[in-house]
N, C-alpha and C positions, 0 to 999 in steps of 0.2 A: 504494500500500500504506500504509495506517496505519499511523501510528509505537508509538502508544499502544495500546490493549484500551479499550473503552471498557466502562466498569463499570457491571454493571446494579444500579439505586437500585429500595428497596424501596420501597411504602406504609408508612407510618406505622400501624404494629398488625397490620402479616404478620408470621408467626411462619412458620418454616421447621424441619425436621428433617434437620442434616446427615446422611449416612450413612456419609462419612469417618472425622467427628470425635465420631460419637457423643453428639451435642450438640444443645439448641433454639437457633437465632438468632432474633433479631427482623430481619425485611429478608436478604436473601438474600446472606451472605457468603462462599459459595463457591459453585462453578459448577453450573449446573442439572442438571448428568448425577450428584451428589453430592448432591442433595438432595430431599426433598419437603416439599411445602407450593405454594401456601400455605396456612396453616391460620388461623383467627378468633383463637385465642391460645394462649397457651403450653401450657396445660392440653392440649390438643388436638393439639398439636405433641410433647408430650412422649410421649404417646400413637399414634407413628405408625405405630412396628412391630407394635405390638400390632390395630392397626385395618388395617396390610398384611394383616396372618398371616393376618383374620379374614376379609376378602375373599377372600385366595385361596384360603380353604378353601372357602368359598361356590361361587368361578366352578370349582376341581374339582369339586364336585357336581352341578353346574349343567347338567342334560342336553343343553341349546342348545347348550353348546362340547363338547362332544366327536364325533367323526366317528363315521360307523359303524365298528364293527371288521371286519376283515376277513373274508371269506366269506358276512357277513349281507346280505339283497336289501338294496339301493339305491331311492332313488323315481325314478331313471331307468327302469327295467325297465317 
């Protein structure tokens, strides 16, 4: 068992968007399940939730993800 965590080192000019801390970091300073990125720069980093929002409105519309509903034929039949 490791004694330590071994901390994961960013590239030099990843920009990350905590989701904890409401914050851009440069290099990934808190844990992957906390954060997205990585992003090209800050500007684009600051912009995450905005560019989340706007995809998952996209994949709700998006007739490929949704199943059929209930009672409509199937392409089994």
């Amino acid at each position: 068992m490791a004694l330590f965590k071994k901390r994961t080192v960013g590239k030099p000019g990843e920009w990350f968007y905590c989701l904890e801390h409401k914050k851009v970091e440069e290099g990934p300073e808190c844990p992957a399940k906390d954060r997205f990125g990585p992003y090209a720069s800050r500007e684009e980093a600051q912009h995450a939730m905005e560019t989340a929002r706007e995809r998952n409105l996209e994949w709700e519309n998006d007739p490929r993800w949704h199943d059929a509903t209930a009672g409509s034929p199937s392409d089994d039949d």
